[in-house]
MARPA-625506 format. One record per residue (C-alpha): residue in three letters; x, y, z; residue number from 1. Coordinates in steps of 0.25 Angstrom, whole numbers, plus 5000, padded with zeros to 4 digits. Layout:
N
<"Ala"; <X; Y; Z>; NUM>
...
// end
This chain:
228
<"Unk"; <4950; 4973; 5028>; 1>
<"Unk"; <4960; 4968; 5017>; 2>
<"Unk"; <4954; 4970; 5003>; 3>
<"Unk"; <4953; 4953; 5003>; 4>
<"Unk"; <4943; 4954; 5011>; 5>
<"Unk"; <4935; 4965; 5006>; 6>
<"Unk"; <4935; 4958; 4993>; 7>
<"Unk"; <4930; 4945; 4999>; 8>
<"Unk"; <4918; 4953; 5007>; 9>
<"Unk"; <4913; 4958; 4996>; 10>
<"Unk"; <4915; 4948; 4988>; 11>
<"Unk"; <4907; 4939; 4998>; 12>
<"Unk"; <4896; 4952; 5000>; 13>
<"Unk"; <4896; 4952; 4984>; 14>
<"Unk"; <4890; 4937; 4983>; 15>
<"Unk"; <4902; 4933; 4975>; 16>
<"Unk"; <4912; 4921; 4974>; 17>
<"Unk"; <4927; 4921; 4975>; 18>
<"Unk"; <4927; 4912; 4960>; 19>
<"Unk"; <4919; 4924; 4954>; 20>
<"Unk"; <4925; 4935; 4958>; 21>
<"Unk"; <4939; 4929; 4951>; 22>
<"Unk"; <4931; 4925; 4939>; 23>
<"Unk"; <4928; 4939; 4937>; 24>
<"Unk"; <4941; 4945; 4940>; 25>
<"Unk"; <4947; 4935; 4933>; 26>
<"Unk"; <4957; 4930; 4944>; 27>
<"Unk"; <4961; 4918; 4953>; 28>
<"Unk"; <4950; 4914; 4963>; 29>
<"Unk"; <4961; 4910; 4972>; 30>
<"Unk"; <4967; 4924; 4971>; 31>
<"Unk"; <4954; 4931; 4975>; 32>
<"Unk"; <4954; 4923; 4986>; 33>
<"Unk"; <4967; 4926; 4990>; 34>
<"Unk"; <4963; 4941; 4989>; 35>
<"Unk"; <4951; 4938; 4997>; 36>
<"Unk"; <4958; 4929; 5008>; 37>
<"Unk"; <4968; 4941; 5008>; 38>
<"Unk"; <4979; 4930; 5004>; 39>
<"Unk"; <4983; 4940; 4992>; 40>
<"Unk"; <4984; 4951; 5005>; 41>
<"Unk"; <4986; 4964; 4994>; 42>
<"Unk"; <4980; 4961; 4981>; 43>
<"Unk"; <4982; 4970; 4969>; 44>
<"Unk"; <4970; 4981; 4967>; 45>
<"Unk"; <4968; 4976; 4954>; 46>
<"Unk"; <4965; 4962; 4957>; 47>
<"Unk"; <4955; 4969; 4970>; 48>
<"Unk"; <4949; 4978; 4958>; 49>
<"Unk"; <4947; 4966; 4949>; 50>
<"Unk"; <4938; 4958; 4961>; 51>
<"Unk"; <4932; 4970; 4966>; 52>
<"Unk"; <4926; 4972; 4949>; 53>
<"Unk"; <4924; 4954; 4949>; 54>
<"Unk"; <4914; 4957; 4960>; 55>
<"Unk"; <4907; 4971; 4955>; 56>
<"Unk"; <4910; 4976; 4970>; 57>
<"Unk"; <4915; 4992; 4971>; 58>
<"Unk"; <4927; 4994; 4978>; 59>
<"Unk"; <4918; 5002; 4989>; 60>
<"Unk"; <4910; 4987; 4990>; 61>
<"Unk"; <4925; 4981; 4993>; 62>
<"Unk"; <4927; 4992; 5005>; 63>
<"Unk"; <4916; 4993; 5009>; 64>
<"Unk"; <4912; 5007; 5006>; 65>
<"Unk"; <4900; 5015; 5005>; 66>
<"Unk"; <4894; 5019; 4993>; 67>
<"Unk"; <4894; 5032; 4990>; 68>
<"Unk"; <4888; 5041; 4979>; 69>
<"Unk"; <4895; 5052; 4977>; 70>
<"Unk"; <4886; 5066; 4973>; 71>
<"Unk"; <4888; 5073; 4960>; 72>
<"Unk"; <4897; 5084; 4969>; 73>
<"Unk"; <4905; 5074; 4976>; 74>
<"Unk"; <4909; 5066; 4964>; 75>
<"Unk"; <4912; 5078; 4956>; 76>
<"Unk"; <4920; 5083; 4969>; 77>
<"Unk"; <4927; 5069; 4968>; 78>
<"Unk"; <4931; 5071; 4955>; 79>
<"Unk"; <4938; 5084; 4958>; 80>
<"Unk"; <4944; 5078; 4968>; 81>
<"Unk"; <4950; 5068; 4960>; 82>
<"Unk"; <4954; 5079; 4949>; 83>
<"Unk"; <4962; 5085; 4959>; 84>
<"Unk"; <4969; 5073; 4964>; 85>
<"Unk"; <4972; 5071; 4951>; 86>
<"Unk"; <4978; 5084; 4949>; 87>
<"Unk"; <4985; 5080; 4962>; 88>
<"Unk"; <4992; 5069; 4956>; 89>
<"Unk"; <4996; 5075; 4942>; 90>
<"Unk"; <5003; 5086; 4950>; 91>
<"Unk"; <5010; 5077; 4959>; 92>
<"Unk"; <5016; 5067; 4947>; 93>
<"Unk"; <5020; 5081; 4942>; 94>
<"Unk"; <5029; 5081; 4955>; 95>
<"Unk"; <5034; 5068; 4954>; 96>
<"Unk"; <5040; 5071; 4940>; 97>
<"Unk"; <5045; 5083; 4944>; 98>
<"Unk"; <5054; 5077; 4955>; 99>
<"Unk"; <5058; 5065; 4944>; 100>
<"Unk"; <5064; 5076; 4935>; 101>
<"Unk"; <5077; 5075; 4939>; 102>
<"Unk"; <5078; 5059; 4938>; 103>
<"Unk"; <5071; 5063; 4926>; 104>
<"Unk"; <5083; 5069; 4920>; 105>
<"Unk"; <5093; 5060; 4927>; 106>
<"Unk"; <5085; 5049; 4917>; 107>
<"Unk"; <5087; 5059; 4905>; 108>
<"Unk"; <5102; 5057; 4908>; 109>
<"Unk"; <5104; 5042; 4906>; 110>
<"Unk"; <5105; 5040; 4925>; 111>
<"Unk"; <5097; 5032; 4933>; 112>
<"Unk"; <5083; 5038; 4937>; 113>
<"Unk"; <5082; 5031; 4949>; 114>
<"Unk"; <5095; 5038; 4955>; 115>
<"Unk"; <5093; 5050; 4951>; 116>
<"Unk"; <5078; 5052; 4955>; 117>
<"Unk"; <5074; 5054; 4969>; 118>
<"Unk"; <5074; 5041; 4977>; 119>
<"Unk"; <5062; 5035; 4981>; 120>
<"Unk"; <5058; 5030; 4992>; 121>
<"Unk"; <5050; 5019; 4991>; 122>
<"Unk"; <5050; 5006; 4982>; 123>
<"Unk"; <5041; 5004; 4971>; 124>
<"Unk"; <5035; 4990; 4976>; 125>
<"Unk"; <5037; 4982; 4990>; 126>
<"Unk"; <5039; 4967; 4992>; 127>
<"Unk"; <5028; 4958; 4997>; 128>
<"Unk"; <5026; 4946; 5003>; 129>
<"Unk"; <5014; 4945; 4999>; 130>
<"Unk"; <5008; 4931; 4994>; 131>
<"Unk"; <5008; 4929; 4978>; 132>
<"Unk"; <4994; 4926; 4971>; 133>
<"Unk"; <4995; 4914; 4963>; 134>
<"Unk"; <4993; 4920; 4950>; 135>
<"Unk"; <5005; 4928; 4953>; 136>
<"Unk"; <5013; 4915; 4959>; 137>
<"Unk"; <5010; 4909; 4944>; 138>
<"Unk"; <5018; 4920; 4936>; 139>
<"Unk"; <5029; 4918; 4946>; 140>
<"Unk"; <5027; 4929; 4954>; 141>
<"Unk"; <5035; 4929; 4970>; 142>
<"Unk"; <5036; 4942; 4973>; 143>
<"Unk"; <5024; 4953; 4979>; 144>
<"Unk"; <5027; 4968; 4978>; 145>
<"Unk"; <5016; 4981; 4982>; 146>
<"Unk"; <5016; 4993; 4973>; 147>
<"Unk"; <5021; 5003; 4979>; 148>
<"Unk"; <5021; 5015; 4968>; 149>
<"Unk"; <5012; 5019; 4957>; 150>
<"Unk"; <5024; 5016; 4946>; 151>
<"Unk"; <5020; 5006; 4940>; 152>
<"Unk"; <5005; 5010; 4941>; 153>
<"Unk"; <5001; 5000; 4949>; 154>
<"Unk"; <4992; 5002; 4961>; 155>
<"Unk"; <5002; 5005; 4974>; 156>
<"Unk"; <4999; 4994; 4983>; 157>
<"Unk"; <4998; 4985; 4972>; 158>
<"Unk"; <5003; 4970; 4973>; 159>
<"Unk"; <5013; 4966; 4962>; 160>
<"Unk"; <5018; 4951; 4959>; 161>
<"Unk"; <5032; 4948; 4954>; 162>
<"Unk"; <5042; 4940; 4950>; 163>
<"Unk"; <5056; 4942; 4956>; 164>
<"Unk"; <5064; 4941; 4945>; 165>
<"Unk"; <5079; 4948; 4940>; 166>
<"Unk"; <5078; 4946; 4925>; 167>
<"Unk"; <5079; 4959; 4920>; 168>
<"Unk"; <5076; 4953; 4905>; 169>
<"Unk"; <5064; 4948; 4909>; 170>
<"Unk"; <5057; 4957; 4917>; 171>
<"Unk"; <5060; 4967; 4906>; 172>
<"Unk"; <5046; 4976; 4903>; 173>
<"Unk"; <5039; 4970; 4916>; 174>
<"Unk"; <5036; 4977; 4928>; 175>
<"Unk"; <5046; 4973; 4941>; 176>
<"Unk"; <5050; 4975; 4953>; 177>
<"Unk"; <5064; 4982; 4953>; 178>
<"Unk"; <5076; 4987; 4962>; 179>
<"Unk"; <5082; 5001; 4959>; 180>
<"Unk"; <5092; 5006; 4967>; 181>
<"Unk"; <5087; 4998; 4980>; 182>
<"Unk"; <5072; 5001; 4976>; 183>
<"Unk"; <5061; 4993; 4970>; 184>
<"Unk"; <5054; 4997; 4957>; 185>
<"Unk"; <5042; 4992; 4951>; 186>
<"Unk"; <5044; 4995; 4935>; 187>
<"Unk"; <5042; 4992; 4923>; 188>
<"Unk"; <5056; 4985; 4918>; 189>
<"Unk"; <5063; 4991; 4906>; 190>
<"Unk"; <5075; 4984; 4900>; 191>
<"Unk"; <5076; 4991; 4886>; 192>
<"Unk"; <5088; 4995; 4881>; 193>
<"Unk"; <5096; 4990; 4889>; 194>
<"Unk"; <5091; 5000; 4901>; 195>
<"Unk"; <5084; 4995; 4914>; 196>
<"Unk"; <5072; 5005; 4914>; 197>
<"Unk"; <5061; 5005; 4924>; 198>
<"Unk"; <5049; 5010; 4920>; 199>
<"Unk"; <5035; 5015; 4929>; 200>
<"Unk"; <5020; 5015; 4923>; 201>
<"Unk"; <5018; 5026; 4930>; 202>
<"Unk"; <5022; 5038; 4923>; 203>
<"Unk"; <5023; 5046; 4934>; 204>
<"Unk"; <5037; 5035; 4938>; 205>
<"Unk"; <5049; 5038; 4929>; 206>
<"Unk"; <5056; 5027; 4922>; 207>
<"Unk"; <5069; 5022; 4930>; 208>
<"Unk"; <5082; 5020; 4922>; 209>
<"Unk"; <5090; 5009; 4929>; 210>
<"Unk"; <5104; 5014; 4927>; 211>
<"Unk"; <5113; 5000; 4930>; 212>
<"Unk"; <5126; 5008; 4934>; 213>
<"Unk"; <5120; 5015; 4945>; 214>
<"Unk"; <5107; 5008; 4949>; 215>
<"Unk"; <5104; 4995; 4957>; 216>
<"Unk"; <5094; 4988; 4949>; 217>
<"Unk"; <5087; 4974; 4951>; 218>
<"Unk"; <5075; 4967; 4946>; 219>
<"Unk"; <5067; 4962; 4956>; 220>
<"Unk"; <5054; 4955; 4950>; 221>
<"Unk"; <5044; 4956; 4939>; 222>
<"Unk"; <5030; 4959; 4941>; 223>
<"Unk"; <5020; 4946; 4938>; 224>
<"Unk"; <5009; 4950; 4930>; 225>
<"Unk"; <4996; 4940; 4927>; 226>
<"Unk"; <4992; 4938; 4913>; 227>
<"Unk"; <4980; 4943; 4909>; 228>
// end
């Protein structure tokens, strides 16, 4: 069952409308329906989050999950769990670094990250053709991408509207969607001093310096954002 459909069966188990749930999460009724109708076919987690809060529902109500309390031994169990996990985590990050060292250095002396640092094997985003919600349609938004990597910190899986675009003036500090070297990037764009940089929130991503004389650069679109 697509999460559309959960969202309208609980909704509709909930007692509650459509026109008040969009109130509550301050959003397009036109667009809940969308999500609902599974129109919008893979909305992002945060607009889910932000209806699943509108209607008080728990994310267990949505999937229909059994409650369950969990006994002072289990939860403390839990939590070791997820101290260990964590550690899990640290200790891989710590890898990762390790094996960027060399493009690291290759930075330090002025060349081009991306070259010198192991190749990856996968792009940053995908294109979609995926239909574009009309909030995003007003801020001139035709293209659909999926997350594909934690870089920017957004959730993987995560749907992302933009503008294609090849203005580098413009799109200057945004967050795009770039070519390097025949793969794409999602980065923040930095334009100081006269350098092309492309920069991750994710600290665990280093910085990519775009060197012009050896790299195959393009802009390919600028990430819509909604005004608060």
């Amino acid at each position: 069952m697509k999460i559309g459909q959960r969202l309208g069966r609980a909704l509709e188990r909930a007692g509650k409308s459509q026109r008040e749930i969009a109130d509550r999460a301050q959003m397009e009724e036109g667009t809940l329906s969308k999500i609902i109708t599974g129109k919008t076919g893979s909305p992002f987690f945060g607009t889910v989050e932000k209806i699943v809060r509108a209607a008080d529902l728990t994310w267990g109500e949505l999937f229909d999950e059994p409650q369950m309390r969990l006994s002072e031994t289990d939860a403390r169990t839990s939590r070791e769990f997820r101290d260990v996990l964590d550690r899990v985590i640290e200790n891989d990050a710590k890898q990762k670094r390790i094996s960027r060292g060399v493009a690291s250095r290759a930075e330090a002396r002025g060349f081009s990250v991306i070259r010198d640092a192991p190749s990856r094997e996968y792009d940053e985003v995908e294109e979609l053709a995926e239909e574009i919600p009309e909030e995003y349609q007003r801020v001139h938004a035709n293209r659909v991408y999926r997350v594909l990597t934690d870089a920017m910190e957004i959730l993987e899986g995560s749907l992302l509207y933009a503008r294609a675009t090849q203005n580098h003036e413009a799109a200057d500090g945004a967050t795009v969607i770039c070519r390097l070297n025949e793969k794409l990037y999602l980065r923040r764009l930095d334009r100081r001093g006269g350098r092309t940089t492309l920069e991750a929130a994710n600290p665990r991503y280093s910085a990519i310096r775009v060197d012009p004389k050896n790299d195959r650069f393009s802009l390919v679109a600028v990430v819509c954002t909604l005004d608060a």
